[in-house]
N, C-alpha and C positions, 0 to 999 in steps of 0.2 A: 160495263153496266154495274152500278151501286148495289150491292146487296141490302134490303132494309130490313130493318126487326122487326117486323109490325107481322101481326098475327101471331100462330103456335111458333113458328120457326124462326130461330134468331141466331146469327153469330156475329162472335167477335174477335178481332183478328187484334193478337198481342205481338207488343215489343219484344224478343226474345232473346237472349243471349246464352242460353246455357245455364248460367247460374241462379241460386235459390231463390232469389227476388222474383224474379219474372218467372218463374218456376211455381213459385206460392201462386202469382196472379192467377194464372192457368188454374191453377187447383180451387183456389176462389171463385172464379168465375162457372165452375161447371155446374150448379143449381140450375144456373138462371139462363146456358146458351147450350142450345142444339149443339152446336157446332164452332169450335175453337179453331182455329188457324196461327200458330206459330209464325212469324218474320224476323228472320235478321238477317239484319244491314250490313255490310261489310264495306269494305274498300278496296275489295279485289285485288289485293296485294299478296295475304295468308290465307294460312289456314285453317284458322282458329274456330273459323265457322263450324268447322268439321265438329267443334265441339259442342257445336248447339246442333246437332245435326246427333248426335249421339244421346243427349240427353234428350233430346224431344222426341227417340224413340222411347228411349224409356218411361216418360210420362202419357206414349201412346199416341201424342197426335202429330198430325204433317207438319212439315218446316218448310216452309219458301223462303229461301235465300233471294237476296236482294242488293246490288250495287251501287252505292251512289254514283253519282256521275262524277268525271275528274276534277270537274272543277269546285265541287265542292271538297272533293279532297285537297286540292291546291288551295284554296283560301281558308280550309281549317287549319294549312299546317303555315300558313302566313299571320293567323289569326296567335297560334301556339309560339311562334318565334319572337312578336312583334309585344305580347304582353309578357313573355315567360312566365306563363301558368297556363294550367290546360282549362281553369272554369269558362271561360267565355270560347272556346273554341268548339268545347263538349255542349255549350247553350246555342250554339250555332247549327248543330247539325242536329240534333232531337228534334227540334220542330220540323225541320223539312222530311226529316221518317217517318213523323207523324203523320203528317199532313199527305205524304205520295198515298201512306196504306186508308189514311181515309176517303181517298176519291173511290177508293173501293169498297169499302165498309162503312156502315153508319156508326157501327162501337167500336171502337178502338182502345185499346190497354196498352198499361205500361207499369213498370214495376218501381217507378220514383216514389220515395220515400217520405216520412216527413220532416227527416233533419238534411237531406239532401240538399246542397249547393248549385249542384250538377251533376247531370243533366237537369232541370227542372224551367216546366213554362209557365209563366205567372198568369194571375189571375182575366190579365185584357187578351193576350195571346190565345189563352183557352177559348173566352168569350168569341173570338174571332174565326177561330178556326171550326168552333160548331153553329154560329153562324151565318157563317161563309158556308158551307160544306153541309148544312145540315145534318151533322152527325153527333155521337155521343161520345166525350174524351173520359176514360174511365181510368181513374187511379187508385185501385181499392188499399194499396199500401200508405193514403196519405195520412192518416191519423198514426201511423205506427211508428214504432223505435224501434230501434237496433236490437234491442235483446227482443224484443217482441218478434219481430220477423223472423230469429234466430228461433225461438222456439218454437214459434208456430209451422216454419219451415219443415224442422226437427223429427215432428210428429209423423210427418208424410214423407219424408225426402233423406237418403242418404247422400250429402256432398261433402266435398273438401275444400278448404282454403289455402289459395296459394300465392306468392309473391305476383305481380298483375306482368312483370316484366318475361314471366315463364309462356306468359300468354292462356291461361286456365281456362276461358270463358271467351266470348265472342261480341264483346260490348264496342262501344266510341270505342273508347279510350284505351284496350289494346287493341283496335285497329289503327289508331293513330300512333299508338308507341310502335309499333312495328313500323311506318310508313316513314316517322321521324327518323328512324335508327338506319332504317336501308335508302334516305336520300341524305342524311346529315352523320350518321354515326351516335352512339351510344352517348359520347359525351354529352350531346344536345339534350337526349332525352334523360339523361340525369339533373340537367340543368331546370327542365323544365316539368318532368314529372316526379313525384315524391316518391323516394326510394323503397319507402316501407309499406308503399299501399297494394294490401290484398283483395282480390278477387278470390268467387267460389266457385265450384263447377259442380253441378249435379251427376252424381255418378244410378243411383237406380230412383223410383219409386219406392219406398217399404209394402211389400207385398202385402200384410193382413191388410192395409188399406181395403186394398183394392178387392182383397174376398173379404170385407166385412160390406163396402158398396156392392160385390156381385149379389150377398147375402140379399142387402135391401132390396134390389131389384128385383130377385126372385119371389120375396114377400109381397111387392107390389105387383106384378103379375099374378101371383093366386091370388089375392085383393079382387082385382079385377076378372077374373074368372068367376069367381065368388059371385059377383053381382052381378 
């Protein structure tokens, strides 16, 4: 059954991988939803999930882990050998995680950026998919840059950044570099994925946060007594 936003109660269920990207969305979005819902996508292969499973206690809300099925694991990693580059392998499997969490959800988030390559769905794909699906595809990071989301992150979030091949974070693209390496070996995925590219992992919340929003809450409750 579709959850819808319409009335006081709304949620919306994010792309999640652990790290600060989709970490900020989550934090972005809690004005305006009841209720957040954490998904990440795996390939059922590691265990890197564990790491989005770690950090989305720390941000406080539920995580659903979720499997693609094999066979899109087997044509992303035909998709990665057949161009050697991972952009269209990673533009292959974003939209169908989208698209499963929205037969569930009317708003659906993700942490894609605005200088982003990939993962990212262009502007007919979106159109398509909200409506098809009647739902709302939410990207509050698309206007933003790199130092932007680093600092805005910053504010709220202690993470680290780490080589992506250590596996940090629980996104595509170390679920496919794991998948590459344990059916083809290392060398594949040096051939195919860029050596130097890091990933970040959320390791806490910054607590005044969260007691300067308890503060607020408090305020608005005697507010509301008051009257």
């Amino acid at each position: 059954m579709k959850i819808l936003g319409i009335g006081r109660y709304m949620k919306v269920a994010v792309l999640f991988s652990g790290g600060k990207d989709s970490s900020l969305v989550a934090l972005l979005l809690e004005p305006f939803f009841e209720e957040i819902e954490l998904v990440n996508f795996s390939f059922g292969h590691d265990d890197s999930w564990m790491r989005a499973k770690g950090a989305a206690r720390e941000l406080g809300y539920p995580l659903r882990r979720m499997v693609f099925d094999a066979d899109v694991l087997e044509r992303a990693l035909e998709i990665l050998q057949s161009t050697g580059y991972p952009n269209d392998a990673l533009n292959y499997v974003h939209p169908i995680a989208v698209e499963t969490i929205a037969k569930e959800c009317e708003f659906v988030a993700d942490g894609t950026r605005r200088d982003d390559r990939a993962p990212k769905m262009g502007f007919s794909a979106i159109r398509s998919l909200e409506d098809r699906l009647h739902v709302q595809y939410l990207r509050p990071l698309a206007g933003l840059g790199g130092k932007a989301i680093r600092a805005m992150a910053s504010r709220y979030l202690d993470f680290e950044e780490e080589l992506s091949e250590k596996h940090p974070a629980s996104d595509f693209e170390v679920g496919l570099r794991y998948a590459l390496k344990e059916r083809h070996g290392q060398m594949e995925v040096n051939r195919i994925f860029p050596s130097n590219h890091t990933h970040t992992r959320v390791i806490r919340r910054k607590r005044f946060v969260q007691e300067i929003k308890g503060q607020e809450d408090q305020a608005c409750q005697s507010i509301q007594s008051e009257s």
